[in-house]
Predicted model as a PDB file, atoms N, CA, C, CB and O in Angstrom, pLDDT in the B-factor column:
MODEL        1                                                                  
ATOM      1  N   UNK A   1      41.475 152.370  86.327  1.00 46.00           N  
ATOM      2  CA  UNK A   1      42.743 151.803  86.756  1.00 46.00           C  
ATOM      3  C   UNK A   1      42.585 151.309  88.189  1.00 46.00           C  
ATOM      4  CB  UNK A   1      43.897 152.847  86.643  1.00 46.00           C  
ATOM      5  O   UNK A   1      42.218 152.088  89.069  1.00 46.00           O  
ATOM      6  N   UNK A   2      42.851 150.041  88.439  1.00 56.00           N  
ATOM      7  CA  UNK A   2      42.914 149.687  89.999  1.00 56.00           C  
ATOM      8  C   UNK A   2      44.313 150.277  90.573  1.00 56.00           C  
ATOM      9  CB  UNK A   2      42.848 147.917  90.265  1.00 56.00           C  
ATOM     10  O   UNK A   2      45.378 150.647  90.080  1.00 56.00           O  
ATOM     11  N   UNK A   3      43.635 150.149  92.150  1.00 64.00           N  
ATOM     12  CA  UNK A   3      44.380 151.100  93.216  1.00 64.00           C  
ATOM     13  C   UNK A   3      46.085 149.646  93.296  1.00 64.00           C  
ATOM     14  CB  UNK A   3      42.934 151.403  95.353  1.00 64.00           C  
ATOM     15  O   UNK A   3      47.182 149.751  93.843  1.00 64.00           O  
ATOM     16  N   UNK A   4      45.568 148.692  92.609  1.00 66.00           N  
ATOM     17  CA  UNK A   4      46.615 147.423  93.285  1.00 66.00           C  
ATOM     18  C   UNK A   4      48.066 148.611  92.336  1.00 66.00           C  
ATOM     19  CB  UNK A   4      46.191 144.909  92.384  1.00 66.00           C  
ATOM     20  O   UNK A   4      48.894 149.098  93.107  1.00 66.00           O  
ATOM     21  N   UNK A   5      48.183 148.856  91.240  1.00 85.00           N  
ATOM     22  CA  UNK A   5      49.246 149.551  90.479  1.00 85.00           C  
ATOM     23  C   UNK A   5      50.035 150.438  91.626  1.00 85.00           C  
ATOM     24  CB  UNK A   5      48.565 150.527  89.198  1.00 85.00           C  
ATOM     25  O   UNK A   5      51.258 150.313  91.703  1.00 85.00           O  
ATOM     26  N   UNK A   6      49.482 151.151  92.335  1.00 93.00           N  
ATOM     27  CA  UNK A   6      49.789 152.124  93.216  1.00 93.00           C  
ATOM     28  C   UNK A   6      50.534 151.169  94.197  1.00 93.00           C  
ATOM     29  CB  UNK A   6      48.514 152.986  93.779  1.00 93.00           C  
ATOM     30  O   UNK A   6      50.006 150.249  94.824  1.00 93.00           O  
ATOM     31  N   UNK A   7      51.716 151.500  94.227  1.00 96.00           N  
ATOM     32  CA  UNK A   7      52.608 150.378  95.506  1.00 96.00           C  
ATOM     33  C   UNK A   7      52.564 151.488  96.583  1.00 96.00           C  
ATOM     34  CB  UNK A   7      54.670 149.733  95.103  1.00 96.00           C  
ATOM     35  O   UNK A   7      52.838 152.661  96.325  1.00 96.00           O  
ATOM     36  N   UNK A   8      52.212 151.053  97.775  1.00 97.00           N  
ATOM     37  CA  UNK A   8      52.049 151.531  99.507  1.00 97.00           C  
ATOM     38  C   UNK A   8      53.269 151.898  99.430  1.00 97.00           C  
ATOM     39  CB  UNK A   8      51.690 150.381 100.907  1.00 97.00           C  
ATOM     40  O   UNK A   8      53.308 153.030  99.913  1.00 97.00           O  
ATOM     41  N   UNK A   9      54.404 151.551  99.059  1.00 98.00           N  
ATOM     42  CA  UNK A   9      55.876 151.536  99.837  1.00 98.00           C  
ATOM     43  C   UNK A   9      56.305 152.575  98.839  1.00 98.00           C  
ATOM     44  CB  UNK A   9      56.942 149.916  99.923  1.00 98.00           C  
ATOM     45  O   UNK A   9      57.211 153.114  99.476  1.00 98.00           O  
ATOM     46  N   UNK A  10      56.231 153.336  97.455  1.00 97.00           N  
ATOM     47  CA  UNK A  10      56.436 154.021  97.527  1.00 97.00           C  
ATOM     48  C   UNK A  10      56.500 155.388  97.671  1.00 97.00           C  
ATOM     49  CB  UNK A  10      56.518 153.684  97.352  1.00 97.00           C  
ATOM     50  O   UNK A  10      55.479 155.980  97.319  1.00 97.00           O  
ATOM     51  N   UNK A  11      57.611 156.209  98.182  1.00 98.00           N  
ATOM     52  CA  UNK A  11      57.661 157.221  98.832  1.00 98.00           C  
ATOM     53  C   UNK A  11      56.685 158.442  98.467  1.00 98.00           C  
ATOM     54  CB  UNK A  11      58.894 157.494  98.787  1.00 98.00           C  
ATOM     55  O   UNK A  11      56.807 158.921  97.339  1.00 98.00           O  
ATOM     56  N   UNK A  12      55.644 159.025  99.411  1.00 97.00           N  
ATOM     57  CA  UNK A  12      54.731 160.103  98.790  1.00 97.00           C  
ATOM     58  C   UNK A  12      55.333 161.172  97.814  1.00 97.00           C  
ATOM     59  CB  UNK A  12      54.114 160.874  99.913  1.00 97.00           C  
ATOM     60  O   UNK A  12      54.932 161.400  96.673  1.00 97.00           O  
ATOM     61  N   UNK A  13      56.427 161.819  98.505  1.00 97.00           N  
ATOM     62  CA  UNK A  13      57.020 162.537  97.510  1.00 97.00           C  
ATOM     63  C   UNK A  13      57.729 162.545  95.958  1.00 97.00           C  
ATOM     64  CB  UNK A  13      57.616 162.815  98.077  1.00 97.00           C  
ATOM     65  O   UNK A  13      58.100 163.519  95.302  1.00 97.00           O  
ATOM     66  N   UNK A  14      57.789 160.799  95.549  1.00 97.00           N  
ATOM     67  CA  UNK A  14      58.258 160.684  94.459  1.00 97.00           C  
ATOM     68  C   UNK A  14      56.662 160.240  93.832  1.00 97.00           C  
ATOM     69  CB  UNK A  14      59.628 159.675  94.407  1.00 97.00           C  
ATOM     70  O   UNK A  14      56.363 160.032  92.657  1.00 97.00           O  
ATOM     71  N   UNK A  15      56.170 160.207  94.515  1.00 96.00           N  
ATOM     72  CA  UNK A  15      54.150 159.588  93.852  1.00 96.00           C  
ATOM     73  C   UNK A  15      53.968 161.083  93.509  1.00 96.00           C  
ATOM     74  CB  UNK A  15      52.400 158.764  95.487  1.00 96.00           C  
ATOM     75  O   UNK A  15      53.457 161.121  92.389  1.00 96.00           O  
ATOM     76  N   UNK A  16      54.150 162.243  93.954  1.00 96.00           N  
ATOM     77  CA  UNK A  16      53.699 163.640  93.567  1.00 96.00           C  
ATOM     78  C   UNK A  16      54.497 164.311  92.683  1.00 96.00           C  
ATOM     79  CB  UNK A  16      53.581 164.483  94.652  1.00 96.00           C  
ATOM     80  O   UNK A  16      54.089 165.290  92.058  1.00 96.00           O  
ATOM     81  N   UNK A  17      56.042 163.689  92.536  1.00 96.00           N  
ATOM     82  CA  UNK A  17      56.538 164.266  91.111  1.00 96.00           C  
ATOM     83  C   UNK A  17      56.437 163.705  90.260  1.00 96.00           C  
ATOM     84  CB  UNK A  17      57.626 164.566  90.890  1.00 96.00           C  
ATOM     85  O   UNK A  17      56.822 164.171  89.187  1.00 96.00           O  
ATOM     86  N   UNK A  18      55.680 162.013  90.368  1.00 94.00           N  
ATOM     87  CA  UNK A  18      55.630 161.797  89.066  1.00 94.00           C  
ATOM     88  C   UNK A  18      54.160 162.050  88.613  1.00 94.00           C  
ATOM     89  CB  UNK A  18      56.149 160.436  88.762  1.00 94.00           C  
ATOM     90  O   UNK A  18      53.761 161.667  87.514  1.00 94.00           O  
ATOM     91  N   UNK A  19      53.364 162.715  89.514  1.00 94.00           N  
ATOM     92  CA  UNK A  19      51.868 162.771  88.951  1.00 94.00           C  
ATOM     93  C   UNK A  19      51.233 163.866  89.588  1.00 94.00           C  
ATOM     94  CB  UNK A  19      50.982 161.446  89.221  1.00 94.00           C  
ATOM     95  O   UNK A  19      50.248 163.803  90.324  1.00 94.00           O  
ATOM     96  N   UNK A  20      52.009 165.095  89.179  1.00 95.00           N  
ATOM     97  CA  UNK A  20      51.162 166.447  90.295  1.00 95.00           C  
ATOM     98  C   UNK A  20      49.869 166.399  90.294  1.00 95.00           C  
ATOM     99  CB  UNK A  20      51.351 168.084  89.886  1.00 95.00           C  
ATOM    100  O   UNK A  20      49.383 167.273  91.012  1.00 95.00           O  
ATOM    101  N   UNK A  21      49.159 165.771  89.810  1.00 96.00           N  
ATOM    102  CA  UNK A  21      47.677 165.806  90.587  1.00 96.00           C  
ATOM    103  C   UNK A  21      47.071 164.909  91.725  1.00 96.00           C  
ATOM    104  CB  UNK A  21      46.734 165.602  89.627  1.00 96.00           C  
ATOM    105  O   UNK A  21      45.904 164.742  92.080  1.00 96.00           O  
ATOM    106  N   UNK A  22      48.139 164.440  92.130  1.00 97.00           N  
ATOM    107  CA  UNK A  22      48.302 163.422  93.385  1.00 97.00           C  
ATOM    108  C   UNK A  22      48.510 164.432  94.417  1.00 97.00           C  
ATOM    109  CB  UNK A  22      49.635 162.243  93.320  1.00 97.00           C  
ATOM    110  O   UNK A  22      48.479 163.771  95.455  1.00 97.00           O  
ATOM    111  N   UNK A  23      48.643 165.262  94.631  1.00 97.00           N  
ATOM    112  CA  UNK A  23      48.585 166.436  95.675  1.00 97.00           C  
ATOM    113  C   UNK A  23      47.286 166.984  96.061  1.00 97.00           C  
ATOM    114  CB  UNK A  23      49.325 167.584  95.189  1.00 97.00           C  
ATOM    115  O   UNK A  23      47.142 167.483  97.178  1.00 97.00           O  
ATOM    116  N   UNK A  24      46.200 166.918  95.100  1.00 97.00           N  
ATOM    117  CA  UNK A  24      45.233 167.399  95.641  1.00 97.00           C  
ATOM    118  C   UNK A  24      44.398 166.215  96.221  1.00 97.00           C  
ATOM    119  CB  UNK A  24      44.599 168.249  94.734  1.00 97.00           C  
ATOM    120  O   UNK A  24      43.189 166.302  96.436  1.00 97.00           O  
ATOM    121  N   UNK A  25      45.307 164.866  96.502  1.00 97.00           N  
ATOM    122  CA  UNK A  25      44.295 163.444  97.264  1.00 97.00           C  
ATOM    123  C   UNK A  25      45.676 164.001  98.329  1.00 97.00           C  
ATOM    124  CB  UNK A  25      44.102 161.095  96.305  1.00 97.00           C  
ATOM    125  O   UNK A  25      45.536 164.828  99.230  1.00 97.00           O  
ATOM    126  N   UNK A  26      46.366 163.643  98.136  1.00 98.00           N  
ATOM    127  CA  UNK A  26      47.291 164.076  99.350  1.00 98.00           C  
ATOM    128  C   UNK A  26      46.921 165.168 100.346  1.00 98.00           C  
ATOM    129  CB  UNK A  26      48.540 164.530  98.819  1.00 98.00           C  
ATOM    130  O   UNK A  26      46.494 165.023 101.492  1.00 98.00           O  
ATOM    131  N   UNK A  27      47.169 166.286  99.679  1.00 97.00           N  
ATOM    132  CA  UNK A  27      46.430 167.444 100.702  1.00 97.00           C  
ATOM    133  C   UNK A  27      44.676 167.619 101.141  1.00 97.00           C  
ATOM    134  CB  UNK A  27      46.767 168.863  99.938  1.00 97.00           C  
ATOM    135  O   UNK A  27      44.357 168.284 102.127  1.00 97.00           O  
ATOM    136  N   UNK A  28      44.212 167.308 100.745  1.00 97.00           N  
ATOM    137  CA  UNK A  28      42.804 166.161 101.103  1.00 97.00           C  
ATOM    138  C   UNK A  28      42.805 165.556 102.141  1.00 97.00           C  
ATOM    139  CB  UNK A  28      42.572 164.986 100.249  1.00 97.00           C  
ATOM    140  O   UNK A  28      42.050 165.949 103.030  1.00 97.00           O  
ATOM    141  N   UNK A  29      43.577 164.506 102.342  1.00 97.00           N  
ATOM    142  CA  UNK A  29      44.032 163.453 103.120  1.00 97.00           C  
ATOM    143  C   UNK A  29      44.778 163.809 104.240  1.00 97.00           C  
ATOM    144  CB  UNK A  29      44.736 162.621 102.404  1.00 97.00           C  
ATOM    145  O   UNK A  29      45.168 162.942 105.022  1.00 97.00           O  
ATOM    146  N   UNK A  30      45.067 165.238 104.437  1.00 97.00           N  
ATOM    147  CA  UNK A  30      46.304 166.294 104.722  1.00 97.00           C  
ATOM    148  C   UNK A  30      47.806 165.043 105.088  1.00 97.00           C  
ATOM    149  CB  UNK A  30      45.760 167.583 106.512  1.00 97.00           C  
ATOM    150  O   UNK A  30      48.357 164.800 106.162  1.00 97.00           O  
ATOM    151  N   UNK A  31      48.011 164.614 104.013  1.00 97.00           N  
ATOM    152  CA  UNK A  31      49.343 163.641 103.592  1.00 97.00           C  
ATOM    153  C   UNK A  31      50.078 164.524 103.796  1.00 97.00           C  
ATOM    154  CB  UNK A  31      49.602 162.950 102.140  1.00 97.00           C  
ATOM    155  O   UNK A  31      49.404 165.533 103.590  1.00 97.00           O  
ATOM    156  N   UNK A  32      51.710 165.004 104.266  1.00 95.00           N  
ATOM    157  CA  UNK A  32      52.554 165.948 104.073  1.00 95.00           C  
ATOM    158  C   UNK A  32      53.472 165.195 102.590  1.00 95.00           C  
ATOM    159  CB  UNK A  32      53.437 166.266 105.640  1.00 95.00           C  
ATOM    160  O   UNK A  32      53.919 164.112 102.967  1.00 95.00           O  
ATOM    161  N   UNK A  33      53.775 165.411 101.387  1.00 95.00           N  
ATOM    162  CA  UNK A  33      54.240 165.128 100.548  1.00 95.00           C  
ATOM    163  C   UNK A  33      55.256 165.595 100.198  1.00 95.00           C  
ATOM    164  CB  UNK A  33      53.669 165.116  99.968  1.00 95.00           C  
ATOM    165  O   UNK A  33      55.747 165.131  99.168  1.00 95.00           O  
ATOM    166  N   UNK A  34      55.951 166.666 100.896  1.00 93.00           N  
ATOM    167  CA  UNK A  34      56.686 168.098 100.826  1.00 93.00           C  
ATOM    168  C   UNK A  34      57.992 167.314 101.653  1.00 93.00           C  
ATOM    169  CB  UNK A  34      55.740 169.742 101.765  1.00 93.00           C  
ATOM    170  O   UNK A  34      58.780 166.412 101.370  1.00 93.00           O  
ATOM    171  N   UNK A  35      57.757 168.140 102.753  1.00 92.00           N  
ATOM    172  CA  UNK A  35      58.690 167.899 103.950  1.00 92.00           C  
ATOM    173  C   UNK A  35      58.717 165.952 104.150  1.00 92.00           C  
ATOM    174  CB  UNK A  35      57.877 168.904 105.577  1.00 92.00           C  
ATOM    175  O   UNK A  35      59.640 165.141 104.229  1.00 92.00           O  
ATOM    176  N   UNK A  36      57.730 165.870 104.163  1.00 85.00           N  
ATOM    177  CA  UNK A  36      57.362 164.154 104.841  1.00 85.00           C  
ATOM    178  C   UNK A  36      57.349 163.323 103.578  1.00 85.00           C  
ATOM    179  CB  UNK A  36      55.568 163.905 105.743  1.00 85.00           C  
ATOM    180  O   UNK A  36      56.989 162.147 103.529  1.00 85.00           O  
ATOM    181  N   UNK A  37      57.825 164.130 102.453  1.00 93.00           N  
ATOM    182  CA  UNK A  37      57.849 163.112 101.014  1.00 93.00           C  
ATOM    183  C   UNK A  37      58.706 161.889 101.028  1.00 93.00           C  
ATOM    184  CB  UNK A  37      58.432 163.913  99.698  1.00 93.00           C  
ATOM    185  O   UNK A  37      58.732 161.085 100.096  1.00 93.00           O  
ATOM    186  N   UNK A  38      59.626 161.750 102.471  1.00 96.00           N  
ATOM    187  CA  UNK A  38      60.444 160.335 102.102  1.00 96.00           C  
ATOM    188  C   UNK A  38      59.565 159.242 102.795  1.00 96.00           C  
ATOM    189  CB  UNK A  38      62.190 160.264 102.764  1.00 96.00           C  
ATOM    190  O   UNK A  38      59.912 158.081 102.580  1.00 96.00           O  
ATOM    191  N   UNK A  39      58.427 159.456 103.633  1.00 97.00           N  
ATOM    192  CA  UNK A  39      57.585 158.377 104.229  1.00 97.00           C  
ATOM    193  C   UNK A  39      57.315 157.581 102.852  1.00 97.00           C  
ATOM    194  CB  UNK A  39      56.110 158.963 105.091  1.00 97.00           C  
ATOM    195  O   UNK A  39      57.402 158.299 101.856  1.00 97.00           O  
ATOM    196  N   UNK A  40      57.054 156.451 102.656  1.00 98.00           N  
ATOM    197  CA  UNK A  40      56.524 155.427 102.151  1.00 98.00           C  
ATOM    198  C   UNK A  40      54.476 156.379 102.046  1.00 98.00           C  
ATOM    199  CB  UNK A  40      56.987 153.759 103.439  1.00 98.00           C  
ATOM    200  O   UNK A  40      54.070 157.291 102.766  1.00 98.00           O  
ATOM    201  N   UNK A  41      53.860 155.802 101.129  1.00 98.00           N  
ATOM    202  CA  UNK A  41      52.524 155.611 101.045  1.00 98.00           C  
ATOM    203  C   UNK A  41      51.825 155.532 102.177  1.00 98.00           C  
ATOM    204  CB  UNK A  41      52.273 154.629 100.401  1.00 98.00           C  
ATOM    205  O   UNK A  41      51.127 156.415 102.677  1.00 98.00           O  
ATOM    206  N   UNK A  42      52.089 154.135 102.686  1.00 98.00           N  
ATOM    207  CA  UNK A  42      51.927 153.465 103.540  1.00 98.00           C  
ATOM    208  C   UNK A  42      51.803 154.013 104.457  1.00 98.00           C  
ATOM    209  CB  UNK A  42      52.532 152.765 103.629  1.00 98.00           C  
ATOM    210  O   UNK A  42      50.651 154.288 104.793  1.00 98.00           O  
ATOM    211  N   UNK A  43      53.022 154.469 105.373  1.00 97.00           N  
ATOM    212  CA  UNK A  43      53.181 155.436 106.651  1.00 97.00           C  
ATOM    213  C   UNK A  43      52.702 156.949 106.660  1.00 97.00           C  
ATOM    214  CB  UNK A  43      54.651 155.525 106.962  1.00 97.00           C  
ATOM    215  O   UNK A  43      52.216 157.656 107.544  1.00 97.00           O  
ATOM    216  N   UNK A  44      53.000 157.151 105.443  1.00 97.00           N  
ATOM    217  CA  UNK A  44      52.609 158.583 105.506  1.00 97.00           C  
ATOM    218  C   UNK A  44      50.322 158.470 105.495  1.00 97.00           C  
ATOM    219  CB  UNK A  44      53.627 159.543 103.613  1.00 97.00           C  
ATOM    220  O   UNK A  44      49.671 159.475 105.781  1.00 97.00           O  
ATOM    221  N   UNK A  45      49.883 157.618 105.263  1.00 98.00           N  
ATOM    222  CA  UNK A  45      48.431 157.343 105.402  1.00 98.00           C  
ATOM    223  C   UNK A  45      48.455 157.080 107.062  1.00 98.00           C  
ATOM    224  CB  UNK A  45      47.838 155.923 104.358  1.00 98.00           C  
ATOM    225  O   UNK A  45      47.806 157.819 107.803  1.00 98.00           O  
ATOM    226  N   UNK A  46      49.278 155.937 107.597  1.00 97.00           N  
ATOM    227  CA  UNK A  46      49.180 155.788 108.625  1.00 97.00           C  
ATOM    228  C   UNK A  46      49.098 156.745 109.926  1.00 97.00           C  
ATOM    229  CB  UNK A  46      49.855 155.161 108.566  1.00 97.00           C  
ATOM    230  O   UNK A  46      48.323 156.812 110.881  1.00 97.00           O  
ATOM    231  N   UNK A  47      50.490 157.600 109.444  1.00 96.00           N  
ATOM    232  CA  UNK A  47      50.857 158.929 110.242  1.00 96.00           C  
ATOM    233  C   UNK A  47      49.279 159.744 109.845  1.00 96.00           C  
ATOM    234  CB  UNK A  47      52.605 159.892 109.514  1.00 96.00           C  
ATOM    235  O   UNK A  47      48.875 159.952 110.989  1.00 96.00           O  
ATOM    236  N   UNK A  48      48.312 160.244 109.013  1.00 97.00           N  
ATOM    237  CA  UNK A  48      47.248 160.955 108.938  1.00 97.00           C  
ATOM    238  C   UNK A  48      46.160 160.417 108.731  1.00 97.00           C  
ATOM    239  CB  UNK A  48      47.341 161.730 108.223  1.00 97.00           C  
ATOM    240  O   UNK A  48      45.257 160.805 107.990  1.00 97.00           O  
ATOM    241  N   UNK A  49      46.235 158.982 109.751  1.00 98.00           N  
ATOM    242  CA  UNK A  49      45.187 158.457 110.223  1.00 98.00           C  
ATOM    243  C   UNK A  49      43.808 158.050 109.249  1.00 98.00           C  
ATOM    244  CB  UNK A  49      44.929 159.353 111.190  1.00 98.00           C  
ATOM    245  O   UNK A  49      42.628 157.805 109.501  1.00 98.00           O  
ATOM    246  N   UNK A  50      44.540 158.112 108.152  1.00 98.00           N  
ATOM    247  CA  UNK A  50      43.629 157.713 106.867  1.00 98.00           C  
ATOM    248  C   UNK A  50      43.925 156.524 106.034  1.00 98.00           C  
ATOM    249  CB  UNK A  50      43.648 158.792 105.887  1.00 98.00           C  
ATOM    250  O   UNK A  50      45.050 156.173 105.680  1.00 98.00           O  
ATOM    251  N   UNK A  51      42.440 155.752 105.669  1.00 98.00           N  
ATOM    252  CA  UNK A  51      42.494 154.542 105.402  1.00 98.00           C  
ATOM    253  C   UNK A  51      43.258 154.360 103.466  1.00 98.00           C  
ATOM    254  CB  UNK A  51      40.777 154.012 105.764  1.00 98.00           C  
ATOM    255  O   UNK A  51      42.846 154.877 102.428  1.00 98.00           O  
ATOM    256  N   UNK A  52      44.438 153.430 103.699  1.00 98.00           N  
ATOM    257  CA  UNK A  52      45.414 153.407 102.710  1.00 98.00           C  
ATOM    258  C   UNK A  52      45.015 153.136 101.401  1.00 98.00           C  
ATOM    259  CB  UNK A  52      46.323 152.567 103.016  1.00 98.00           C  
ATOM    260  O   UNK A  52      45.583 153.539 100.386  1.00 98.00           O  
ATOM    261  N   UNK A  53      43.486 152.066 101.495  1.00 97.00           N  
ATOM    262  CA  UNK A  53      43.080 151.546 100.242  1.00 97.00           C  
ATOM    263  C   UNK A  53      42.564 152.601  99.823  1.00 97.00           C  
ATOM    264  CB  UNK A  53      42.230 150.403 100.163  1.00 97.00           C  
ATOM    265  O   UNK A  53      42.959 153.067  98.754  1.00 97.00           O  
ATOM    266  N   UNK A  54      41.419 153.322 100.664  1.00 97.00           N  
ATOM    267  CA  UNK A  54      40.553 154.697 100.266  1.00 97.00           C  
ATOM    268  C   UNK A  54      41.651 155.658  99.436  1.00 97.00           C  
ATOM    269  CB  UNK A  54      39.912 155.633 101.854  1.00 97.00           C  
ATOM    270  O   UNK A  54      41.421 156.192  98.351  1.00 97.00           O  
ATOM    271  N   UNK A  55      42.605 155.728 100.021  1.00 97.00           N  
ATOM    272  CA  UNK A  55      44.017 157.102  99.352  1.00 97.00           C  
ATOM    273  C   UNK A  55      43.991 156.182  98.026  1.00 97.00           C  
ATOM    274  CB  UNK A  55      46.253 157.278 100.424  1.00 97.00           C  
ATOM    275  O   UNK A  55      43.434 156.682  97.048  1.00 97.00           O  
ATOM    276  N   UNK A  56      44.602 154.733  97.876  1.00 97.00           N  
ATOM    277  CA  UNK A  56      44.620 154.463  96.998  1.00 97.00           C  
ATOM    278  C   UNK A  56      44.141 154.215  95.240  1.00 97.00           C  
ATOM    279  CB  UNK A  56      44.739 154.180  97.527  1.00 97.00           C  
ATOM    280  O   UNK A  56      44.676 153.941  94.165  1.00 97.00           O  
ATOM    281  N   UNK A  57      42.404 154.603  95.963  1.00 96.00           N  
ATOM    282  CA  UNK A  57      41.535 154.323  95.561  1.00 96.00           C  
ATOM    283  C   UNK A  57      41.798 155.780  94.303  1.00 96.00           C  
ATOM    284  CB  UNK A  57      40.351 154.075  96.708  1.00 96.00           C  
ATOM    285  O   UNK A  57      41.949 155.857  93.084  1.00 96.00           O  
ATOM    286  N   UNK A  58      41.744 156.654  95.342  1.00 96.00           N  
ATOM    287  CA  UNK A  58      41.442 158.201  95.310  1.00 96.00           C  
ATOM    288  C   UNK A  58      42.154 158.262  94.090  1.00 96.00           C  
ATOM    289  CB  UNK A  58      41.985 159.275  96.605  1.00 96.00           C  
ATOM    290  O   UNK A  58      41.545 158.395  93.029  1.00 96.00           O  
ATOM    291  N   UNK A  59      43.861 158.143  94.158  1.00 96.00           N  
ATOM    292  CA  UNK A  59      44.772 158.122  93.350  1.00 96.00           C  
ATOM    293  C   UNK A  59      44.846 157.483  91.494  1.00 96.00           C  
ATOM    294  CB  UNK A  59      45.525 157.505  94.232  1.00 96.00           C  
ATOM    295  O   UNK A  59      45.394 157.812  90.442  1.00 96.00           O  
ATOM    296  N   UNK A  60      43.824 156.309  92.053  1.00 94.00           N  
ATOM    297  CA  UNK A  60      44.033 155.617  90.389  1.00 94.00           C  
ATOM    298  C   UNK A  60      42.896 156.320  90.156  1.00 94.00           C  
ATOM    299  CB  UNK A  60      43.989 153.713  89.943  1.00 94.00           C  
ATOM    300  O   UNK A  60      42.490 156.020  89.034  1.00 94.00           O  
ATOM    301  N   UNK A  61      41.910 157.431  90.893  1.00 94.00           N  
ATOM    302  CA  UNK A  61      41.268 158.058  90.278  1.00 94.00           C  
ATOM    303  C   UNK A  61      41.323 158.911  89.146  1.00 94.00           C  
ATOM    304  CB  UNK A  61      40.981 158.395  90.880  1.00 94.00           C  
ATOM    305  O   UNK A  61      40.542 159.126  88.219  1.00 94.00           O  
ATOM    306  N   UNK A  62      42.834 159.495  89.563  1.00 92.00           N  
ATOM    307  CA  UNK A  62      43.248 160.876  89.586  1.00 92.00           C  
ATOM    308  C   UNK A  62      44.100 160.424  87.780  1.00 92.00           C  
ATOM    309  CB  UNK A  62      44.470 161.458  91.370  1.00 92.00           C  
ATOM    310  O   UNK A  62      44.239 160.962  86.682  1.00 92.00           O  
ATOM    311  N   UNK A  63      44.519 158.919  88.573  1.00 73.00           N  
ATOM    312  CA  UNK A  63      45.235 158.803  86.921  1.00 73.00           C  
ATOM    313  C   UNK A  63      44.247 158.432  85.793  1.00 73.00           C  
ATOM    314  CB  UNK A  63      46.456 157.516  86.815  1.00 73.00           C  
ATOM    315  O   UNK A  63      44.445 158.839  84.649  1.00 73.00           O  
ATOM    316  N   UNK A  64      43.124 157.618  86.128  1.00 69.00           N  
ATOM    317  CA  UNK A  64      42.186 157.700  85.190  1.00 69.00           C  
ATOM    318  C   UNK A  64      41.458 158.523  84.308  1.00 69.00           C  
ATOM    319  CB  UNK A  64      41.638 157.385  85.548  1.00 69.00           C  
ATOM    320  O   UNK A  64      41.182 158.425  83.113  1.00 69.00           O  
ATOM    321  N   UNK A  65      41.073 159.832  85.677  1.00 64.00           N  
ATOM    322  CA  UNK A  65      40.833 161.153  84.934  1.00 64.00           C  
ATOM    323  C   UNK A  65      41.665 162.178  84.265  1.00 64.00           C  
ATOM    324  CB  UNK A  65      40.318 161.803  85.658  1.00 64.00           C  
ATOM    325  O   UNK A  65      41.179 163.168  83.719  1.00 64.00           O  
ATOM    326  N   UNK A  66      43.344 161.831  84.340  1.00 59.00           N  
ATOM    327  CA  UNK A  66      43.645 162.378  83.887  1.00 59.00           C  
ATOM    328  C   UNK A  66      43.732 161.802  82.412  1.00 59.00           C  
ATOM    329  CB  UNK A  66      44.390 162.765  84.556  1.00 59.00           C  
ATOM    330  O   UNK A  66      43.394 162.467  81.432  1.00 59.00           O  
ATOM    331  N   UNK A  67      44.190 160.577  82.345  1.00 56.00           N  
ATOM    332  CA  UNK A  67      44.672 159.599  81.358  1.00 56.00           C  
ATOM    333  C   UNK A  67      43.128 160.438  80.383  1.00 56.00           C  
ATOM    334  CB  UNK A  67      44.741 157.426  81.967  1.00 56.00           C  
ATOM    335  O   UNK A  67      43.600 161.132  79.482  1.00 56.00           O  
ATOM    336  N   UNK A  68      41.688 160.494  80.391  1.00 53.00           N  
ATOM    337  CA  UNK A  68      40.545 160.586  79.983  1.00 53.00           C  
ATOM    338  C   UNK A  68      40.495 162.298  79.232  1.00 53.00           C  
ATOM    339  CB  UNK A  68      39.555 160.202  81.295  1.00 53.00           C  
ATOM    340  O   UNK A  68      39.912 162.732  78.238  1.00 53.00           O  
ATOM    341  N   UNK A  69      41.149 162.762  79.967  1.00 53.00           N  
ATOM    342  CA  UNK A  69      41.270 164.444  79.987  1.00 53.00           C  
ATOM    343  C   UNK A  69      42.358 164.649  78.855  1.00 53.00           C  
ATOM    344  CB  UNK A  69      41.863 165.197  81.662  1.00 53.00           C  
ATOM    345  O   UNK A  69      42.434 165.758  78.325  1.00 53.00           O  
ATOM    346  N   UNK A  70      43.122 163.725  78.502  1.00 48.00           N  
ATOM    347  CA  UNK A  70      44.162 163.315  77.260  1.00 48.00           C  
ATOM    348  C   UNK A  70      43.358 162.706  76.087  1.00 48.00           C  
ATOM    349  CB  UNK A  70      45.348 162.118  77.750  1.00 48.00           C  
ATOM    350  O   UNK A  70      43.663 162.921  74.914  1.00 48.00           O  
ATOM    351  N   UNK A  71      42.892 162.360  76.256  1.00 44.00           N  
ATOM    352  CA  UNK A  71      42.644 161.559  75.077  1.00 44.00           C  
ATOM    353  C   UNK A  71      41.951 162.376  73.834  1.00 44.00           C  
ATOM    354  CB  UNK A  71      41.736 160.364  75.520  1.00 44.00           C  
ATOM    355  O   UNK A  71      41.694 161.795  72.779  1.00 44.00           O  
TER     356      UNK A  71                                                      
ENDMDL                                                                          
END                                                                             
């Protein structure tokens, strides 16, 4: 799955309820997803100084392997 699906703008905390295994690139990344879940993608990478495509990257990982782990 490409990282383009993953929109920057939305909010980390609604990216981690709709895909709890997005927490372990988040807390990785040390993203706050919790408290700081209304930042955007975007900002919340920015705020922890980590590069947005790389998170992004990480993420359509996470749905690939999971999507694979289903089948």
């Amino acid at each position: 799955m490409s990282n383009a699906t993953i929109d920057p703008q939305r909010p980390v905390g609604e990216l981690a309820r709709e895909v709890p295994a997005y927490t372990r690139v988040f807390e990785a990344a040390d993203i706050d997803y919790c408290c700081g879940g209304d930042a955007s993608l975007a900002m919340a990478c920015e705020q922890a100084g980590v590069n947005l495509d790389d998170v992004r990257e990480k993420l359509a990982d996470v749905q690939t392997d999971d999507a694979q782990a289903t089948d």
